[in-house]
matplotlib code that plots the C-alpha trace (Angstrom):
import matplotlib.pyplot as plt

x = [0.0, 1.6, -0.4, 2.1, -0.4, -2.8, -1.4, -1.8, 1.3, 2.3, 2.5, 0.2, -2.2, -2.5, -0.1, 1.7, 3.3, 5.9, 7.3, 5.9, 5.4, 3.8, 3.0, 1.0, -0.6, -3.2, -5.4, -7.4, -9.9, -9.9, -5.9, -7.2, -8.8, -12.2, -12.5, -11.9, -8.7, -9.4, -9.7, -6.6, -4.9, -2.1, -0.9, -1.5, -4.5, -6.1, -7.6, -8.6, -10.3, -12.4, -11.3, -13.2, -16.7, -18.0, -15.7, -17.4, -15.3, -16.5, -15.1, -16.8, -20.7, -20.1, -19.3, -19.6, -19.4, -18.0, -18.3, -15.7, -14.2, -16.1, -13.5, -13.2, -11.3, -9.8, -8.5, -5.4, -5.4, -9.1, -9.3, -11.4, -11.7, -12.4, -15.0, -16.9, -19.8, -23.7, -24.0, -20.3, -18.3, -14.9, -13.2, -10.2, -9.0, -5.7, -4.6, -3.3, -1.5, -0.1, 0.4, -1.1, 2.7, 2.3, 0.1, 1.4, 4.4, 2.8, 4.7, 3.0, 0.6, -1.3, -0.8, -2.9, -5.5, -6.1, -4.7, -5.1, -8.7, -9.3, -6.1, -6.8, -10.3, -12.2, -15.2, -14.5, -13.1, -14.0, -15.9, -17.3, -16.7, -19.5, -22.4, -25.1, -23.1, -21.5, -18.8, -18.5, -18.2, -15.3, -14.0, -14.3, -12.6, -9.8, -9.5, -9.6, -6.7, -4.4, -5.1, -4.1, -1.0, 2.2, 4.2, 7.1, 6.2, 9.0, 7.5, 4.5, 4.7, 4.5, 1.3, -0.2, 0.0, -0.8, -4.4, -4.3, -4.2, -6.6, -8.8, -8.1, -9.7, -12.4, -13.6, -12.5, -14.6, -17.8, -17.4, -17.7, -20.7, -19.3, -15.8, -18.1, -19.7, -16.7, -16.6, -13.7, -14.8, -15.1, -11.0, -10.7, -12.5, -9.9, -7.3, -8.1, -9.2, -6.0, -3.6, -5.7, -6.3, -1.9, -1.3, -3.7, -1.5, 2.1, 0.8, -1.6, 0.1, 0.3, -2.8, -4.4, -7.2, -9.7, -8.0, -4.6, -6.0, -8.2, -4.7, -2.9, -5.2, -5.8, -9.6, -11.8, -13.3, -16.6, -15.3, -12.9, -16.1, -17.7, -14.3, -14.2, -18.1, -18.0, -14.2, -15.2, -18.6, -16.9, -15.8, -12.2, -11.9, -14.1, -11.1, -8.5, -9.5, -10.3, -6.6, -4.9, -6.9, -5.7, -1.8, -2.3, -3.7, -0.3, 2.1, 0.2, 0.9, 4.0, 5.8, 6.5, 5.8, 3.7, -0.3, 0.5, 2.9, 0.7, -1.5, 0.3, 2.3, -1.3, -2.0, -4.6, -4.6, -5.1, -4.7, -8.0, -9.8, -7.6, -9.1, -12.5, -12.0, -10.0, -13.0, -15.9, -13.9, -12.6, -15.1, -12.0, -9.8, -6.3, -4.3, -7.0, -7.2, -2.7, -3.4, -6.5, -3.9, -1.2, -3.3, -4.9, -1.4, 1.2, 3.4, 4.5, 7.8]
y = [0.0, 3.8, 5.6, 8.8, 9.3, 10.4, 13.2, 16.8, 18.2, 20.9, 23.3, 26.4, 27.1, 25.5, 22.3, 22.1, 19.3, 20.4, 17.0, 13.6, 11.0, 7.7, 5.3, 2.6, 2.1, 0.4, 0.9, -0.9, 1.4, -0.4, 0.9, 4.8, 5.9, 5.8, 3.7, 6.5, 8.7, 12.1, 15.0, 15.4, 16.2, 15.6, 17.4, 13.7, 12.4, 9.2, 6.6, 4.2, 0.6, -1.1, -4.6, -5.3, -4.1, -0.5, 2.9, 6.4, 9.3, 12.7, 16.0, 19.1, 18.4, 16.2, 12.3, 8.6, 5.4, 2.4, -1.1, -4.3, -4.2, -0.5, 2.8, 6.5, 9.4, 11.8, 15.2, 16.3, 18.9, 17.9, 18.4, 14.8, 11.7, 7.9, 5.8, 2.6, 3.1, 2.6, -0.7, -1.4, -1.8, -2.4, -2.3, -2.0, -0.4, 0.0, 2.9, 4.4, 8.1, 10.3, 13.8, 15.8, 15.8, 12.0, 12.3, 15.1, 17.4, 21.1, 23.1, 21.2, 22.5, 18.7, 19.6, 22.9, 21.7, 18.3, 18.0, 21.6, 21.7, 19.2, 19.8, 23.1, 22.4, 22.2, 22.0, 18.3, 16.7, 13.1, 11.1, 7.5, 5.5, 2.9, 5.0, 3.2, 5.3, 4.4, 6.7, 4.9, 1.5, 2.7, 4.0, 1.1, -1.5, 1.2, 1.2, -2.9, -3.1, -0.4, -1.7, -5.3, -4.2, -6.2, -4.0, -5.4, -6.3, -4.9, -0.7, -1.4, 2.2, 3.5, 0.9, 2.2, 6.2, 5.2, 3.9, 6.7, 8.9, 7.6, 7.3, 11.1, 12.2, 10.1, 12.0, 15.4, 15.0, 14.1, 16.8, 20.0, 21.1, 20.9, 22.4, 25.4, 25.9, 26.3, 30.6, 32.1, 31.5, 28.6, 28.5, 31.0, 29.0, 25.8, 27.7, 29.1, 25.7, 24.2, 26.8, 26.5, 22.6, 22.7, 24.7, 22.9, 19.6, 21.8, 23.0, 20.3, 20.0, 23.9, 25.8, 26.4, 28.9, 30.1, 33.3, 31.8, 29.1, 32.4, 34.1, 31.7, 32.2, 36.2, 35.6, 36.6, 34.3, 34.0, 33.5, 30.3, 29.2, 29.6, 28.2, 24.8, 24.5, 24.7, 22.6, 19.9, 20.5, 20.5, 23.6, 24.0, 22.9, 19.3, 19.1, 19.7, 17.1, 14.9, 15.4, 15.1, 11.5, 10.6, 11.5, 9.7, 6.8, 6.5, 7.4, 4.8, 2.3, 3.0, 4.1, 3.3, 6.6, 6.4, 7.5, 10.6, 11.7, 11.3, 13.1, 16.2, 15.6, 16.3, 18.9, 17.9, 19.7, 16.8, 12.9, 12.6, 14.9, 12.9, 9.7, 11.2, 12.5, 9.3, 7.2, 9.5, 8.9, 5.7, 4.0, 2.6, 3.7, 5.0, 2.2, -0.5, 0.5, 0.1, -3.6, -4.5, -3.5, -5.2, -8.6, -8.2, -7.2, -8.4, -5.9, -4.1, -5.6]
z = [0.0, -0.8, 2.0, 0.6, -2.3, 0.0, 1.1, -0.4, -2.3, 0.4, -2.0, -3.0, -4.4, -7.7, -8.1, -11.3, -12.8, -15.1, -15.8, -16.6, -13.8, -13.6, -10.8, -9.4, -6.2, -3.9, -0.8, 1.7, 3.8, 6.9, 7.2, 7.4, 10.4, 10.2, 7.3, 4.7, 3.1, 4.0, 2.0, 0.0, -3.6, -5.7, -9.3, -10.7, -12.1, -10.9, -12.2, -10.2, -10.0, -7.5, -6.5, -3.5, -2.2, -3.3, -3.6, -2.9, -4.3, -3.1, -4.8, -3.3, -4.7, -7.2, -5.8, -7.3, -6.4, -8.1, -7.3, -8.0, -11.2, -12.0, -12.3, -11.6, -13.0, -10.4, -11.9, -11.4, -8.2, -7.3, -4.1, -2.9, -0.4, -0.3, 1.9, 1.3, -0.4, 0.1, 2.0, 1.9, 5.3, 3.3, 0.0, -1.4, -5.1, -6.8, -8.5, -11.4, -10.4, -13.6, -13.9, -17.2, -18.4, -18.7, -21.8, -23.7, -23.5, -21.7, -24.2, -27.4, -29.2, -28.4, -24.7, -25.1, -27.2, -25.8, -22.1, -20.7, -20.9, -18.9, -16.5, -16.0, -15.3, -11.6, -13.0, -13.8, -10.1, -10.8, -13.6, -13.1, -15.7, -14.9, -16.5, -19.4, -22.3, -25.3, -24.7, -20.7, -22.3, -24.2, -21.2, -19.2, -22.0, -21.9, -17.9, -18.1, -20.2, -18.4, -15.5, -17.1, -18.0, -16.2, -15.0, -15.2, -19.1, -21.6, -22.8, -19.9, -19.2, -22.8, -23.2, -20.3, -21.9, -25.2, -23.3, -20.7, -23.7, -25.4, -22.2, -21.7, -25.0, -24.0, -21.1, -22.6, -26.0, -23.8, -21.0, -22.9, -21.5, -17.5, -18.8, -20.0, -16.6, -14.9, -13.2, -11.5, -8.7, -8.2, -9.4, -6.8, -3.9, -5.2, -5.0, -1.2, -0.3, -1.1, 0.6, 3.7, 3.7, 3.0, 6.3, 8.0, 7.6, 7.6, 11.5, 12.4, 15.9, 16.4, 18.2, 15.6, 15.0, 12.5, 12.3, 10.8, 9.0, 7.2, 7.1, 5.8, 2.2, 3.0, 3.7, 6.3, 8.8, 7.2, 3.7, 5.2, 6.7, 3.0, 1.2, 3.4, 2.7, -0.8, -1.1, 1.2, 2.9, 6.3, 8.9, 9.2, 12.7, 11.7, 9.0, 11.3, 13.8, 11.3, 9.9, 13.5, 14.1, 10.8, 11.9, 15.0, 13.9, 11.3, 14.8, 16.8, 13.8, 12.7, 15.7, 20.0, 21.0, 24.0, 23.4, 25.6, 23.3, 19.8, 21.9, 22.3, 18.8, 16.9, 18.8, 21.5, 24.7, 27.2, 27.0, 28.0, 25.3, 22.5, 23.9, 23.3, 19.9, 19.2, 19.7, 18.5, 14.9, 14.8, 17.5, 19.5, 22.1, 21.3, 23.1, 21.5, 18.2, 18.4, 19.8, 17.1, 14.9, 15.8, 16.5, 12.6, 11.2, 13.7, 11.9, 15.2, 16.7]

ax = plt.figure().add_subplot(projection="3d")
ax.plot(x, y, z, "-o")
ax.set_aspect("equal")
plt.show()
């Protein structure tokens, strides 16, 4: 599992991704806390494939859900999160990750005509690709065979951008209408959302207020109220609790500091206040949910 694709490129505003990268990966929900990979983004698209139970995507309004075998195209820079979906406990999905630059040079004419308007576009944060359409049944085919692929096959990686290419035209010929929608502010909002969501997880152990979380993007504190609404439909403070639980979860896995520690390390005032928070979102205890884990994993030494 690469758990490091699920978290935000730290930088500003709007990430760019001047240079071509491709990558694989994988995820099961059950190793997040609370069953689901918290709001996030990355300059690479996604595309990615549901192997066991049911995948919900959520991007702002717009969210889908895609069962076993079914896929989903995440924009590159989409601000989004996973959970299981309707009825679903668990699932897992593996991943395809590529920046824009991956399908076409960005200083070729083929870049601006082809791969811009949808790169540069918000108004497109995810597609499912399991819909009754002609134009989704091509899709899917072309997400079976990528995803098909052996890896370790001789020129894997220029099959797989000769389909993700393909794929890409795909969703940007049959999109049109959505790309035209798309108002400046809503590009603005984005762009606000992601500097504040990026300082949130820079300073997630600091004391934090609304005030610096609003400074951090130059907005008042009504408009970051406004901006975390539209961006993720949660107030900053939900996110940044949300975000600490998430930390603490990965330190109580993945490290033998003691529970008072994480505690203070994520920014909680009292040992006792993270043990409430702790198991409000996750339903365990700090100290149990280490030992469930260790029993189900025995990865701790």
């Amino acid at each position: 599992m690469d758990d490091n694709q699920y978290t935000s490129d730290a930088a500003a505003s709007k990430p760019e991704a001047p240079s071509p990268s491709f990558r694989r990966g994988n995820f099961r929900l059950s190793s997040f806390s609370a069953g689901a990979v918290t709001w996030h983004w990355h300059s690479e698209a996604v595309l990615l494939r549901a192997t066991r139970g049911r995948i919900l995507c959520r991007s702002g309004a717009t969210q889908a859900d895609v069962g076993s075998g079914e896929c989903l195209f995440v924009n590159a820079g989409a601000i989004h999160m996973y959970a299981a979906g309707p009825g679903c406990d668990e699932a897992d999905a593996e991943t395809l990750l590529f920046t824009p630059a991956f399908i076409a040079d960005p200083a070729s004419e083929a870049y601006a005509r082809c791969v811009a308007p949808l790169a540069d576009c918000q108004a497109i944060p995810l597609v499912a690709l399991n819909g009754p359409l002609p134009w989704q049944a091509e899709a899917r085919r072309l997400s079976g065979e990528v995803f098909s692929i052996d890896p370790d096959r001789f020129g894997s990686e220029l099959l797989c951008r000769g389909l993700l290419t393909e794929l890409w035209l795909l969703i940007v010929e049959n999109t049109g209408a959505a790309r035209a929608a798309r108002t400046e502010n809503q590009s603005v909002n984005d762009q606000r959302a992601r500097r504040m969501l990026a300082f949130i997880q820079a300073h997630f152990s600091d004391d934090l207020t609304i005030d610096a979380i609003a400074g951090s993007a130059g907005i008042s504190r009504s408009e970051c109220f406004r901006c975390f609404k539209r961006a993720i439909s949660k107030k900053p403070i939900e996110y940044l609790t949300e975000f600490r639980i998430e930390r603490a979860t990965d330190m109580l896995l993945n490290t033998d500091m003691s529970i008072t520690d994480i505690c203070f390390r994520c920014g909680f005032s009292s040992p006792s206040y993270f043990g409430k928070v702790f198991r409000g979102i996750t339903g365990l205890s700090p100290r149990s949910y280490r030992q469930r884990r260790e029993r189900l994993t025995g990865a701790r030494k």
